[in-house]
N, C-alpha and C positions, 0 to 999 in steps of 0.2 A: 549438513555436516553431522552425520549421524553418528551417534558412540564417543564424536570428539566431545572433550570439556571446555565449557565455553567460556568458561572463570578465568582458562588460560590464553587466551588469544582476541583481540580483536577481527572481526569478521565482516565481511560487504552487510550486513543486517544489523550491524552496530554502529553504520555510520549517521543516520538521524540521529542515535543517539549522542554519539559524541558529539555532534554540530548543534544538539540541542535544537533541531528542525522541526516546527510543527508540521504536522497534528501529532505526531504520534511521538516523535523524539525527546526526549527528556535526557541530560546530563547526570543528575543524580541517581537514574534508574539505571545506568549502566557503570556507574560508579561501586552502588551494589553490587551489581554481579560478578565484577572483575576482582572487586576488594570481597569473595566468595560469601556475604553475609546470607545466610538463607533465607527465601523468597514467603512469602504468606502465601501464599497462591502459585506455587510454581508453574508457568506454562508447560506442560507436554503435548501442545500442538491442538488444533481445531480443522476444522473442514475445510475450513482457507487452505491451512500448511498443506492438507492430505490432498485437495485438489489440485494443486502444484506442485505435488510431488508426481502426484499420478501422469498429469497430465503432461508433463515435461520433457517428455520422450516424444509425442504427436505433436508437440508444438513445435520442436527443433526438427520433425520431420517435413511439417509444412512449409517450417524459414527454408530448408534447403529445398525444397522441389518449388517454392515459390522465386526463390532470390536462384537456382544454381550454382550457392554458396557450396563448398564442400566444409563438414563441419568436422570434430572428433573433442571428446572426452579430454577433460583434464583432472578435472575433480579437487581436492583441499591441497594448497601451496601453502608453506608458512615457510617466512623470512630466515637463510641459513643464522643470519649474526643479530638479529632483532626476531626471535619466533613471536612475539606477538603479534606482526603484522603476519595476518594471512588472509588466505580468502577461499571460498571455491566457488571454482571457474565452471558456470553450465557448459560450456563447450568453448574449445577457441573454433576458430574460424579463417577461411583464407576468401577472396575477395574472386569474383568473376577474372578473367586476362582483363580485359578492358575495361573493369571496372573501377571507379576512383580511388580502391585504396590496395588497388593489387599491387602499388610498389612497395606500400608500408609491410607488407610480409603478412604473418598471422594476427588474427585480432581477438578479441573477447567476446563473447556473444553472453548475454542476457536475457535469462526465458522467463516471463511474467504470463502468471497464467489468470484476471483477476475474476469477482464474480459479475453479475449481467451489472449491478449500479457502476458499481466504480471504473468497468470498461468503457459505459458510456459517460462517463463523469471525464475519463481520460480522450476520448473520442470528442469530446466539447472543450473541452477545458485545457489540452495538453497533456506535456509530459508530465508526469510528478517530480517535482527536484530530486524527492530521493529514491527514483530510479536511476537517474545518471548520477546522484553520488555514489549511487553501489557500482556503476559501471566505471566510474574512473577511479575508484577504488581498485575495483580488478585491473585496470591497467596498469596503475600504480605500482601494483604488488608484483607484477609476472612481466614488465617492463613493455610493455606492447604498446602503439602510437596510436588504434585506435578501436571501437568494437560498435556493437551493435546492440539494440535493446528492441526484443520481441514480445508485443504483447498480444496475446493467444486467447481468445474467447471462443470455449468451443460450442457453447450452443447457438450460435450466429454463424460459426464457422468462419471467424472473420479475424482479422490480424493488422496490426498495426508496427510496423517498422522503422525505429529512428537508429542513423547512424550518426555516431559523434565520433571527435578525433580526439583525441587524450589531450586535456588542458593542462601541463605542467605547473602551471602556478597554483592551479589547484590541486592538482595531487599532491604536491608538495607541503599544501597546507594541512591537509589532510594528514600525513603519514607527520608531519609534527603535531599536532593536536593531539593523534594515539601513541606518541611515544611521551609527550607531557604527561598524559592520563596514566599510561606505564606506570612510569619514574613516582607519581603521586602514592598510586594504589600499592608501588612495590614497598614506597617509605613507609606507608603508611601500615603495609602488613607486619614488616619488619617489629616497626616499633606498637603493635597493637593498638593501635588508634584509628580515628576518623575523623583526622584532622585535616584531612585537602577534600573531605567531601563536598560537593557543590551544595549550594544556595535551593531548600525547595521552590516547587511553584506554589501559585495560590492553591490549596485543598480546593478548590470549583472548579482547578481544571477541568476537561473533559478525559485529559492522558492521565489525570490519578485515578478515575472511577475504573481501571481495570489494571491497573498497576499492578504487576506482582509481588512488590515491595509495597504496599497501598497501606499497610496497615503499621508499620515499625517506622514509616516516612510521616505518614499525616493522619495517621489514627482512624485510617478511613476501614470499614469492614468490622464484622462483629457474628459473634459465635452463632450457633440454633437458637439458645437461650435466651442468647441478648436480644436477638431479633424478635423471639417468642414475646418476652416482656417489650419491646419498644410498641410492637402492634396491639398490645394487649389483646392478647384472642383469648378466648374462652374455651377452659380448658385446663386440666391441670398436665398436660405433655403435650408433645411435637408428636401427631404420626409422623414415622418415617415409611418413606414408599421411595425408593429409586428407581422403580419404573416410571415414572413420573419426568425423571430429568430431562429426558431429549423431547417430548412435549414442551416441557416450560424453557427451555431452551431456544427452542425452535418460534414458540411466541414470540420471546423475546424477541431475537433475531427477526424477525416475519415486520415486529412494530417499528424497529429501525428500520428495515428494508423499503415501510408503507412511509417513514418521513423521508427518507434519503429519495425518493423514487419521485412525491411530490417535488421535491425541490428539483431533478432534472427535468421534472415537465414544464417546470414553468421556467426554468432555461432554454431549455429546448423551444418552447413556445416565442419568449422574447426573439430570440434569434429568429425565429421562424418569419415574426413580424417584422425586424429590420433589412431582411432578406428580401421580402416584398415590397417594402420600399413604398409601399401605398396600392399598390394594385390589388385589384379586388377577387381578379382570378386571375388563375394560371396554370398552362396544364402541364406537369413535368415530365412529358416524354411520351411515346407510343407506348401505349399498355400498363402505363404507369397512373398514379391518380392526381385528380384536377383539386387545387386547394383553390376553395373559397373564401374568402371575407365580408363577413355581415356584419351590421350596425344592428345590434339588441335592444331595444328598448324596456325598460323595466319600470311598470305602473309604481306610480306614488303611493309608498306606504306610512310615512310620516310626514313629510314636509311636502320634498320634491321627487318626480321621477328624474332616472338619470339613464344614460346608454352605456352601451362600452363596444367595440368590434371583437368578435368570435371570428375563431378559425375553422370552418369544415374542411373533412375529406373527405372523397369520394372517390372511388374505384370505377374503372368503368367495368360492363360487362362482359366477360368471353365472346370471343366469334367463335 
């Protein structure tokens, strides 16, 4: 929704927040936005958004040459007699002849483009809730029975497709929750106050440590200076170097990437062992690789040794 103001509208990216949906949803963060107070940190996007933005054209290429969906453009809807309720639509959609939702007419289509953890986190784990809250959202707003949500990972070249049918009871709940939040934010402009603002969380959240609001909500974040003196370095200034940033950035991001990445191996792993059910090998297919299970034993270093079963895998050879 590029160029719109987003203080002005409710949007499919607002609905964790309004629901208050973890991980990422918070009610008081988008209480801010809409009642316009300005952000400490304003978002103007990361390489998540740019990758989704990029990529959103080869992914709604692939739904259609893989599904035989015919798809087209919709782009930003907002409600003629409620413009708060809007949305934008990646594409609507019409269904194969013979496919289950060719009589419901056009549907919603939803293009998720995410990066390699959280594709496979979605690949193990499901749908994310708030992917189909943003999809019955758009159903919601443009009156449509049901859509589709695509998720596109293009270094795998691999895609994931769920079709859901529009849950009235929930869109319903929905488009009253944003016109509640409306009616608060409008009283509350009116009369220059921040009297319907929601309840913070705990400051430990993990949704405050990047909060845009982080700092006027829970006094989290603090200037060069402040930071200079909390570390006390040595030193009477701060070099400044801005070449520096997409470096220290990119650590950053790199150290999440190395915990979030452990934690789906040893998912991946679990499942791998309930899968096998006890047996010790198995070969998965012509040309495909044989997994092993061994019993490790580990010499005594204090008290007692102990064992545990390991997974190999092995590829076989080319002919």
């Amino acid at each position: 929704m590029a160029g719109e103001d987003r203080s002005t509208f409710i949007g499919g990216s607002d609905i964790a927040d309004l629901i208050g949906q973890p991980p990422w949803g918070c009610k008081r963060k988008i209480y801010y936005e809409k009642r316009g107070i300005p952000a400490d940190f304003p978002f103007t996007g990361n390489r998540h958004t740019r990758r989704g933005q990029k990529l959103e054209a080869i992914a709604v290429a692939e739904y259609t040459e893989v599904t035989s969906r015919k798809t087209q453009k919709m782009g930003f809807r907002a409600n003629a007699t409620k413009p708060w309720r809007a949305v934008h639509v990646d594409r609507v959609i019409w269904d194969v002849a013979n496919g289950p939702f060719a009589a419901h007419g056009r549907g919603v289509l939803e293009v998720k483009c995410p990066g390699r953890e959280q594709f496979y986190r979605i690949r193990m784990a499901g749908l994310p809730l708030t992917y189909e809250m943003q999809l019955q959202w758009g159903m919601a707003n443009v009156g449509l029975k049901w859509g589709s949500i695509n998720i596109f990972h293009a270094d795998s070249w691999t895609m994931i497709v769920e079709d859901k049918e529009r849950d009235d009871e929930f869109c319903d709940l929905l488009l009253a929750e944003a016109d509640e939040l409306w009616e608060k934010v409008s009283k509350d402009k009116a009369d220059d106050s921040l009297a319907s603002i929601p309840e913070k969380l705990n400051p430990h959240d993990p949704r405050c440590k990047t909060c845009p609001w982080r700092t006027v909500c829970q006094k989290i974040g603090a200037t060069p200076e402040e930071l200079h003196e909390q570390e006390k370095v040595e030193g009477d200034a701060i070099e400044r170097d801005e070449t520096l940033a997409e470096s220290v950035q990119e650590y950053h991001d790199l150290g999440e990437i190395a915990s979030e990445a452990k934690k789906l191996y040893e998912e991946a792993r679990n499942q791998l062992f309930a899968k096998l059910n006890g047996r010790k090998c198995v070969d998965t297919g012509t040309g495909k690789p044989l997994v092993y299970v061994r019993t490790v034993k580990m010499p005594a270093r204090t008290q007692n040794a102990f064992q545990y079963d390991r997974i190999y895998i092995r590829f076989p050879k080319e002919e």
